[in-house]
C-alpha angles and dihedrals in degrees: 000000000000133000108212109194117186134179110203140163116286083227089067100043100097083047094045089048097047085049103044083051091051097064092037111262089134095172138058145143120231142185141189097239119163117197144161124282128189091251113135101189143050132228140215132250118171100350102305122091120241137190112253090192101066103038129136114266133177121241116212127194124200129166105190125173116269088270099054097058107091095049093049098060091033089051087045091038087053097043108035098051127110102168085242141122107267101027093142147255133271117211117185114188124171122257106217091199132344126198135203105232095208092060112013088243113156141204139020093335087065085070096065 
């Protein structure tokens, strides 16, 4: 099992979501965070200059099978990109077991 982390733009989330349920990862925590970037400069919207660096993101947690994976960061990489500057981060770190509370089940079945 895999736990996939990703930080996005707020902005990104609904199309993240939509995609994520497409190839079947039906289920996912998710937080507001806001953190620092490495971005220098700031950019314009409507006239008035903002940090890019400091900016509110949304922090999802997935924990998806082996074989799921690969579509998982392909589907978040796809939907989640702008092109731009601050577009996020994907971490992938391995689950060594995982139970269902309700029935004391364990392992990858538990993700289903």
């Amino acid at each position: 099992m895999k736990k996939i982390e990703a930080i996005i733009r707020k902005s990104k989330f609904s199309q993240v979501k939509e995609a994520l349920h497409t190839v079947g990862v039906n289920f996912f925590s998710y937080w507001d965070v806001t953190g620092l970037g490495n971005e220098t400069h700031g950019s314009v919207y409507r006239g008035v200059p903002y940090s890019t660096s400091d900016i509110q993101r949304r922090y999802l947690s997935i924990v998806v099978n082996d074989d799921f994976e690969a579509i998982t960061i392909t589907t978040i990489l796809e939907a989640a990109k702008t092109g731009e500057v601050g577009d996020g981060k994907i971490f992938v770190s391995n689950i060594d077991e995982c139970y269902r509370i309700r029935t004391g089940e364990k392992g990858g079945q538990t993700l289903n």
